[in-house]
Every structure is written in structure tokens, then in C-alpha cells.
N, C-alpha and C positions, 0 to 999 in steps of 0.2 A: 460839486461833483465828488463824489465819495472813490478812491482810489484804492485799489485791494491790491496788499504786497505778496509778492510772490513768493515762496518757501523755498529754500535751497535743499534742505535737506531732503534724500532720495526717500524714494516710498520704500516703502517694505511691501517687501513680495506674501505670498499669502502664505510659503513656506516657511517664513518666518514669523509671520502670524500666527501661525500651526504650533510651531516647536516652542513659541511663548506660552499660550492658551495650555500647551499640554503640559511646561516644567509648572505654570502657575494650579494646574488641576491636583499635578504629585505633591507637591507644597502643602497642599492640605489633607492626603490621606495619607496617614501613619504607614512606615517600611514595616512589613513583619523582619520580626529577627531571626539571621538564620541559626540554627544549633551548629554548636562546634562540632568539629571531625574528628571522632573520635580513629586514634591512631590503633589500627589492628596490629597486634603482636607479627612480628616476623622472626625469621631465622634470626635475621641478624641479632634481633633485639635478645633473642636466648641466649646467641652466644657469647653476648655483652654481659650479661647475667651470668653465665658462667664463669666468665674472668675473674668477674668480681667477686664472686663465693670460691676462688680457686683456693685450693688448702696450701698452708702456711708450712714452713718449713724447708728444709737444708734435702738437696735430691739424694736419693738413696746410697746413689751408688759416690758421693763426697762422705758423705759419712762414713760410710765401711772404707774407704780411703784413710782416710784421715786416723781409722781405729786399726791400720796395718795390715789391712788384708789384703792388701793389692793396686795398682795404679787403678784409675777411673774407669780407662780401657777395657783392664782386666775384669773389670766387676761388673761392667756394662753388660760382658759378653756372658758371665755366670748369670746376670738378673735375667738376660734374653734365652737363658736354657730353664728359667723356672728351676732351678737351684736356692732360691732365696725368700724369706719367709719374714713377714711382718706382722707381728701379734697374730701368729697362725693363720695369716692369708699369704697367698703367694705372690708375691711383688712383680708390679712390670715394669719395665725403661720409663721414666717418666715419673715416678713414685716420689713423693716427697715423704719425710720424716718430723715429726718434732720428737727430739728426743728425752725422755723422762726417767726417773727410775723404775718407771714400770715398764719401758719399751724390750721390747724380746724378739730378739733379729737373731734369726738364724740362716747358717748356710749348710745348704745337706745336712740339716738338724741338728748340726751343733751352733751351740749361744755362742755368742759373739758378745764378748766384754767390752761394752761400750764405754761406760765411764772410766777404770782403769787407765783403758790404754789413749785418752788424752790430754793424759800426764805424764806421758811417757818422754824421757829425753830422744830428739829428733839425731840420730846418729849417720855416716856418712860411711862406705866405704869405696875405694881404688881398689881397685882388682886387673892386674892383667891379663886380659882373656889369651891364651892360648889358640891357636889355628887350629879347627876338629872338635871344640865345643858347641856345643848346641842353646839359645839363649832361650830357654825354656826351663820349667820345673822338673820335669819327666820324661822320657822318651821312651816308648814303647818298644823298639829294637834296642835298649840298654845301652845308648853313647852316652858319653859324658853329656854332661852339661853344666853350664858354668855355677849351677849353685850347689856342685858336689861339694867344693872346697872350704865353701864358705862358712864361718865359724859360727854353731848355734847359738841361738837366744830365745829365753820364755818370755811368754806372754805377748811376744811381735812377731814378723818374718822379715827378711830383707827383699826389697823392690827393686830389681831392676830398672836403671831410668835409660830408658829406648834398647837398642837392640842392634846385635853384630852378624853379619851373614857367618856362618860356619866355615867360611875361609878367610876371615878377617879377624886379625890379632888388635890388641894394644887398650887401650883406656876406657871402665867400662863401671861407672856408678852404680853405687846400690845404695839403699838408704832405706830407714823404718818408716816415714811419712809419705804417707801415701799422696797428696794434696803437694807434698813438696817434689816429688817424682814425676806426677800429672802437668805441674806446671814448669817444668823445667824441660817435659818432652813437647808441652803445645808450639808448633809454625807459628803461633802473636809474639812469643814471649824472643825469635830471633837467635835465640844461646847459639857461640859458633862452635863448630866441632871441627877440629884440623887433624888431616889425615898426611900421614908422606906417604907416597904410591911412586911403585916402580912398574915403568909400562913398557912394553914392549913396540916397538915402530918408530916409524917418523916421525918426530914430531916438529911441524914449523910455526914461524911467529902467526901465520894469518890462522891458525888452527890452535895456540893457545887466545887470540882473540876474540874468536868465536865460543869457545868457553866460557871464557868473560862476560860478553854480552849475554849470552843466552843462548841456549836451543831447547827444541821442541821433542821433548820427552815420549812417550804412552800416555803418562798420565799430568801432563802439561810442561810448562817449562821452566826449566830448571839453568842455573848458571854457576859456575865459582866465586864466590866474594875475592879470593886472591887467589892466584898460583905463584907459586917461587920455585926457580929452577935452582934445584942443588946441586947434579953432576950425573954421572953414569959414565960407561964406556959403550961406545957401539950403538947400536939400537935400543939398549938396556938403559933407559933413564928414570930418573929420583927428580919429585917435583914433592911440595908440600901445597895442599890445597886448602881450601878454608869455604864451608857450606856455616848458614843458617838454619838450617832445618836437617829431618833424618829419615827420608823418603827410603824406602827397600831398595837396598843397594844403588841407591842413587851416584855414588861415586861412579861404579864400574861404567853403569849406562851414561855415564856422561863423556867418556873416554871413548865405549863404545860408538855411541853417535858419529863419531870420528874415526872409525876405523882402527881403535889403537885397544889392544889385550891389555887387562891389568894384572900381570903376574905377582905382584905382592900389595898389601892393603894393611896398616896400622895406624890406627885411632892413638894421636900424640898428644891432643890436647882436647878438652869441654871446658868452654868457658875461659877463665884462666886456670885453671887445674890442669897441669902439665903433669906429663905418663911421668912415676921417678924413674930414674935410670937407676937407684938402686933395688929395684923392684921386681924380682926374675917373675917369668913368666909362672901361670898361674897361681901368683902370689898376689895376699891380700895387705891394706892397710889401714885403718881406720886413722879420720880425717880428724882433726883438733877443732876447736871450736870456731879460731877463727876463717879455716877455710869453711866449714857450716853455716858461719852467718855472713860470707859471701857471697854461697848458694842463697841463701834463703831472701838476701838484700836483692838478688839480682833477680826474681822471679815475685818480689811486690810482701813479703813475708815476715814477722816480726822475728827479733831475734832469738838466737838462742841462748839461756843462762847456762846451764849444766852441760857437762860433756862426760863423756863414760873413758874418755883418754887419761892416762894419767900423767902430766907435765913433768913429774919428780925426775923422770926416765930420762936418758937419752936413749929411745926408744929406736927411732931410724938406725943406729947400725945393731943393735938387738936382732931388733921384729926381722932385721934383713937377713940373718943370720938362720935364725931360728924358721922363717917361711921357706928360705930354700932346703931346710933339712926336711918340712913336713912338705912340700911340692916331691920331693924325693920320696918320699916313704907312701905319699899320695898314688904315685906313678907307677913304682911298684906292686902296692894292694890292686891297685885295677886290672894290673896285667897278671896276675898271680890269681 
């Protein structure tokens, strides 16, 4: 008797019959191939191509810096009046330079001596601005301003590094390096400026703490790195304060926040460069080499070799002498 074994294994359904018959029928007819996608140009891709063809060179307004015409600020705001001219096109904010013996930069159509003047020795001066100067070039109603006094030079101009409100005396840099002026005024580079100020009110502990920490400005917020109480009588008090930065009268408004008048305001120290006491009001000093390559260490700058000072001197009681006789004769011709 012939015995037939049984199968364990399940059947297959007929949809799997289906889905075999059908991968074994693709198996034998060749995939067409598809063509690649080709990638259509977009914005983006221009703008990527533009970066990369972007022109080479130092921005316009570092270089007219750097050749004494002015802090960056300053030259910014002349490139943004179309004042400024490169190989007789007129330059915009944003312009870059490479500079050559054949480049020809003008401002209000005079050449601008490029190569010369970046071999020029990087010079430094202390000036103590008097209260009633104005920190500008010019003033169209005829007030002083603080670069009445100050001693000419060819082929440079001197630079004011930041700026004093017209009721505020004491410590106030100028220098020929344009690039070294720029980066001694930028809020990155931190430089402290200390002021003494005398204020008028009350003033208590939870209200110099609030100083301290912080408060919230117009144009954001602002705090004192130190205060130190020096003395006063009465209402009438002497504090020395200390800022990193040189916001538009930022002192006053931070007193003001609190209620308290600033009746007097003198800039005593930049950096470590201390106001000298032998240094009558608007009277100037030109700095020695090694206070220049302080500045110039403490703002990322190489040194400087040359100085236009002459060491031979004992120059400090001279220049002190001699500055308050032309501050005199100064004060005089203005009022006469």
C-alpha cells in the first residue's frame, strides 16, 4: 500500500504567486535609464557667484583712514554725500580699493596722496578740552572748536579719537592714524574712559548699585564699570566713574535715570593715559613713543619706531610754560 506524506509547508496564496510571476517577468526586461536633473539656476546660485567674483581689496573708507583724512566714521559719512571719487567714478559705502601707483582718489576733487602718507610717523596728542568747545572741524555760527589750537602739520591732519559734549572738559586724543583713531573709538576694543563728575542730589547706596548693574537707556543699556566716591559737601558730590565705551553723553543720562543733575563733567583718564595736571586747560602735548605704542598695543597694532618728540628736552616744564602763554594770547585774539 503505497503511503503519501503530507507537506507542511503552507501553500502560497495566489497573491504571491502574482507578485513572483511579476518580479520574475521585470528580471528579464531591461529598466530604461532615467536622465539626470539637471539643476535650474536660481537666485541663490547668483548670489553664490557673486561672492565669489567679489573684488579684492582693502574698503574705501580704511584706506582714506589710514592716509589721515579722517576716522572711518568720518569718511563713511563724506563717501555717503558722493564727495568721493575713484578713478573718476564716484564711490559708495561698500567700495573696495586695491591700491596702485596709478589709483587716483579724490575728495571734492582734490588727490589724495596715497602712498606718501603711509610712511608717515603715527603721532599722538593730549589736549585739554576746555568747557564751550565744540568737537568738530567748523561751526557755522563761529564758536571755537577744539581744533582751533592745535598745532599745524603738512601732508596730515590730526583726528580726533571720540568726542566731548560742549559742556564737558578734560582728556581728549588726537592722533594722525586714521585706522588707529577707528579702533581705539570701536564698543569690541572696550578702552575705559574715567570721568570725575560732580552731581547734584541725593545720592544713596541702592542707587549707586543700580548704576553698577545696569539700566535701561533710549538707546539700550548702559552701566558704570566702577564708581568711587571722593567727597563733596551738601548735596554737591564728587564720584569718579569708569565706562567702556563713548555713547552721546552717556555719563549725564546715566545719572539722569536716577534723578540726579550733572553739574560738572571732566574726562581724567583714556586707557591709562592720565589728564597731566601740568597741563592748563586748552593746552596741548604731544605723546612720546612709548605712550603711542601703548595705544597702538592695546587696540591689536604694530609698533611704532619713529617719534616726532624730541627726548634731548626736558620738555614737560618747557611745553607747560610756553602752552599757557599761547592759551593766553589764544584767548585773547578770539575775543579781540
Amino acid at each position: 500500500m503505497t503511503t503519501f506524506r503530507k507537506s507542511n509547508s503552507p501553500k502560497r496564496s495566489d497573491s504571491t504567486k502574482n507578485t513572483q510571476n511579476s518580479s520574475s517577468s521585470r528580471q528579464g526586461v531591461a529598466r530604461p535609464k532615467l536622465a539626470k536633473k539637471v539643476e535650474k539656476p536660481t537666485a541663490i546660485n547668483e548670489v553664490n557667484v557673486a561672492k565669489t567674483t567679489k573684488v579684492s581689496g582693502e574698503k574705501l573708507q580704511k584706506v582714506l583712514a589710514r592716509a589721515g583724512q579722517g576716522s572711518r566714521r568720518e569718511i563713511e559719512e563724506v563717501i555717503a554725500a558722493g564727495r568721493v571719487s575713484v578713478d573718476g567714478k564716484i564711490a559708495t559705502l561698500g567700495d573696495r580699493v586695491q591700491v596702485s601707483s596709478s589709483t587716483k582718489i579724490r575728495i571734492d576733487g582734490h588727490l589724495v596722496n596715497l602712498i606718501p602718507t603711509q610712511k608717515e610717523i603715527c603721532r599722538v596728542l593730549m589736549y585739554y578740552k576746555p568747557e564751550g568747545e565744540l568737537c568738530t572741524r567748523s561751526d557755522p555760527e563761529g564758536r571755537a572748536t577744539v581744533f582751533d589750537r592745535l598745532p599745524r602739520i603738512s601732508g596730515s591732519r590730526w583726528i580726533a579719537v571720540g568726542r566731548l559734549d560742549i559742556n564737558t572738559s578734560g582728556l581728549l586724543l588726537f592722533t594722525t592714524d586714521g585706522e588707529l583713531a577707528n579702533r581705539l573709538m570701536h564698543p569690541s576694543r572696550e578702552v575705559e574712559r574715567e570721568y570725575s563728575v560732580r552731581v547734584f542730589g541725593e545720592v544713596d547706596d541702592a542707587m549707586l548699585q543700580r548704576l553698577r548693574k545696569g539700566v535701561q537707556l533710549e538707546d539700550g543699556p548702559a552701566s558704570f564699570k566702577q564708581i568711587k566716591v571722593v567727597g563733596g559737601t551738601g548735596l554737591n558730590q564728587w564720584f569718579d566713574v569708569t565706562l567702556t565705551e563713548g555713547r552721546n553723553r552717556e555719563v549725564r543720562r546715566l545719572w539722569e535715570s536716577q534723578g540726579i543733575q550733572v553739574s560738572r563733567l571732566i574726562r581724567i583718564r583714556y586707557g591709562n593715559i592720565k589728564l597731566e595736571k601740568s597741563l592748563p586747560r586748552g593746552g596741548w602735548e604731544e605723546m612720546g613713543l612709548e605712550q603711542v605704542n601703548y595705544l597702538r598695543e592695546l587696540v591689536g597694532l604694530s609698533a611704532e619706531t619713529e617719534t616726532k618728540v624730541d627726548v634731548t628736552k626736558n620738555r614737560r616744564r618747557t611745553s607747560a610754560r610756553q602752552i599757557r602763554k599761547a592759551v593766553k594770547q589764544h584767548t585773547k585774539y578770539r575775543k579781540n
